[in-house]
C-alpha positions in Angstrom: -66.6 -20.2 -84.5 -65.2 -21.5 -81.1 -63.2 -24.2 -82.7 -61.6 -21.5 -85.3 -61.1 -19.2 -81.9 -59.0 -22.2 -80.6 -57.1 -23.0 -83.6 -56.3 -19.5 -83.9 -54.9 -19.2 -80.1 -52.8 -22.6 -80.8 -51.6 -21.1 -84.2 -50.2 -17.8 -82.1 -48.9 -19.3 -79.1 -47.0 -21.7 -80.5 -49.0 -24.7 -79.0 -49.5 -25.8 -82.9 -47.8 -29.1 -82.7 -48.8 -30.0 -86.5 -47.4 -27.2 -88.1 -43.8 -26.9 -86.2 -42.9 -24.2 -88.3 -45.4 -22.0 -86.9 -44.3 -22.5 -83.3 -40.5 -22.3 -84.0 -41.2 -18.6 -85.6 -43.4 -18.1 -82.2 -40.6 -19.2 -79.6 -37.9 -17.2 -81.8 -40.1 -14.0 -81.7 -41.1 -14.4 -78.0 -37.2 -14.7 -77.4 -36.4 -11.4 -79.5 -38.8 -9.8 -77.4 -37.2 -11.2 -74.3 -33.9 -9.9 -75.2 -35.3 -6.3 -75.3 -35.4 -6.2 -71.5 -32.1 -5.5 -69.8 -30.0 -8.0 -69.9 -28.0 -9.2 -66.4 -24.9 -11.7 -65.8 -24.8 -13.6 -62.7 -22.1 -15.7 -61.7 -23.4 -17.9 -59.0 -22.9 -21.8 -57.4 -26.2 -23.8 -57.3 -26.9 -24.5 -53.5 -30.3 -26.0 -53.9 -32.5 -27.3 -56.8 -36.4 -26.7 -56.1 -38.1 -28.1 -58.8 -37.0 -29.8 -62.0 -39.0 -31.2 -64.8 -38.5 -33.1 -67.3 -38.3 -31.1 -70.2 -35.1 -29.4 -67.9 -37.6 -26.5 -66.8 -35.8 -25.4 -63.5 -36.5 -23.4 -60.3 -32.7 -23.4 -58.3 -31.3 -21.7 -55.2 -28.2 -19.6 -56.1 -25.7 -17.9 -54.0 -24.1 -15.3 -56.2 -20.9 -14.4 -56.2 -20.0 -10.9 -54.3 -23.4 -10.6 -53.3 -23.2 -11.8 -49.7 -25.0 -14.8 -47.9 -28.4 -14.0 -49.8 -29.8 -17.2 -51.6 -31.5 -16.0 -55.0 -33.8 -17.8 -57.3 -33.2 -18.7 -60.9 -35.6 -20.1 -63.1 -35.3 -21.4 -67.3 -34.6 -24.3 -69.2 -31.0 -25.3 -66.7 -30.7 -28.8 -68.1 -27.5 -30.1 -66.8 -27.4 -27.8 -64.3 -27.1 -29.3 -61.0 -26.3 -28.9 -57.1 -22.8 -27.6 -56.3 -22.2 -26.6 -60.1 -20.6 -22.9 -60.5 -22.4 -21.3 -63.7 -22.4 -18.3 -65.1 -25.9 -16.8 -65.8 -27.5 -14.6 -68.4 -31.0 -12.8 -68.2 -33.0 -10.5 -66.7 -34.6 -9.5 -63.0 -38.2 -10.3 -62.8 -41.0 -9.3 -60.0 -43.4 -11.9 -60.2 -46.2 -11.5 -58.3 -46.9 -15.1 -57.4 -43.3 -16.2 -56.6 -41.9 -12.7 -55.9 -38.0 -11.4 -57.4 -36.6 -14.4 -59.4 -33.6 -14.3 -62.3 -35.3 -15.6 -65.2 -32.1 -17.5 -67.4 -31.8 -17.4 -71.5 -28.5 -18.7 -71.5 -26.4 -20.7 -69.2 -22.5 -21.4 -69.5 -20.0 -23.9 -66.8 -17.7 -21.3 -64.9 -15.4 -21.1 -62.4 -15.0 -19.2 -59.2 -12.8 -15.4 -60.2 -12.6 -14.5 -56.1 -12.2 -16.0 -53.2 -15.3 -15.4 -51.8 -16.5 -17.3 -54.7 -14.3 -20.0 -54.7 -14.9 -20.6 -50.9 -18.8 -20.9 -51.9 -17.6 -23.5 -54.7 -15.6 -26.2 -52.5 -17.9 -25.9 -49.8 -20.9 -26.5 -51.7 -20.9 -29.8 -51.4 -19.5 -30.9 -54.5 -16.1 -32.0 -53.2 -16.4 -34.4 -50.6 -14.7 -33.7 -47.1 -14.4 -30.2 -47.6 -17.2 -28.5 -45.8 -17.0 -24.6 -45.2 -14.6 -24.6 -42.1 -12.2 -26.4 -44.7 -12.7 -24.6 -47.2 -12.0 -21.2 -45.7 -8.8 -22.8 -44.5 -8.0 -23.9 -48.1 -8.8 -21.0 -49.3 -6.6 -19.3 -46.8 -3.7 -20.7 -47.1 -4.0 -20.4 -51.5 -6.1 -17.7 -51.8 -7.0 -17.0 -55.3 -4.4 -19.8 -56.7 -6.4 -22.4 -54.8 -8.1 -24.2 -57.7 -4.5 -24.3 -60.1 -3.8 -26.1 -56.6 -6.3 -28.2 -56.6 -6.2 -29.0 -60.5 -2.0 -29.5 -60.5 -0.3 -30.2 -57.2 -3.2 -31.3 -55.2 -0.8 -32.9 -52.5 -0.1 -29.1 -51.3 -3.5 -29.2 -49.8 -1.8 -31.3 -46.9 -0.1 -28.0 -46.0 -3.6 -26.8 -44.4 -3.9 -27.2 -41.1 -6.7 -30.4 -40.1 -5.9 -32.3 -43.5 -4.5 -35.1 -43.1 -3.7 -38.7 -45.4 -7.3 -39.7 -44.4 -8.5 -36.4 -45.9 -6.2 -35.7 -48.1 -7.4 -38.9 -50.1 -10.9 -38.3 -50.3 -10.4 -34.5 -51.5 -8.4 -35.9 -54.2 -11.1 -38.5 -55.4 -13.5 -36.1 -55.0 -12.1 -33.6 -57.1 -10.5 -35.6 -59.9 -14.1 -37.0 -60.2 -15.9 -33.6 -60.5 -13.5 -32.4 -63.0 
């Protein structure tokens, strides 16, 4: 009885690795189920990754965009989804009790920065090396919301900012052509 008890539970959680066809039917209807909550956008740059595992199960510190200084946590499957990456997020709010208000992720998509809040965030997240936050706002400044067609066609403008220099200048630009 306990083994058919067992069988049963693997059967219906999907856990049934000899019959894949079960657990694909499982995962899809535990996903149509999922998409009944209300569903939430977040666009957001990835300050910190907390755990990762190797499946590409995530737990990541966010700053959303327009949200202020508040760091958020995002949790799913976030494969390729790394530090100083701007994404754009889909899901829904959950309260868990153990870990408290998290964004649980079903889908995931490469973004870029709309304001200039958010584009601040992005260059000084630490993707772009020598461009921290006190150069960024100056960037950002001085370009405002054209700052990243700067920065992806006439990159030598940045030397228009006040505390970039050649020496700067030249690591901002192999920085940059190398995240892009």
């Amino acid at each position: 009885m306990a083994a058919n008890v067992c069988e049963n539970y693997r059967r219906r959680s999907g856990r049934d690795q000899s019959r894949p066809h079960i657990a694909a039917k499982t995962r899809n209807i535990r996903l149509n189920q999922a998409s009944h909550k209300h569903m939430s956008t977040l666009r957001c740059v990835v300050k910190t990754e907390v755990y990762a595992s190797e499946t590409g199960w995530k737990v990541l510190g966010v700053l959303p965009e327009g949200r202020g200084h508040d760091m958020q946590t995002a949790v799913g499957y976030l494969a390729g989804v790394g530090v100083g990456a701007y994404v754009l997020l889909e899901g829904a709010w959950d309260d868990d009790p153990r870990y408290g208000r998290r964004f649980k992720v079903e889908r995931w998509s490469d973004t870029e920065p709309q304001s200039p809040e958010g584009i601040e965030r992005y260059l000084a997240s630490g993707t772009i090396r020598g461009i921290g936050l006190a150069k960024a706002r100056d960037i950002v400044r001085t370009f405002g919301s054209d700052t990243l067609d700067i920065l992806d066609n006439d990159i030598d403008r940045l030397g228009q900012v006040p505390g970039i220099g050649a020496k700067s200048l030249a690591q901002i630009k192999a920085s940059w052509n190398k995240a892009r």
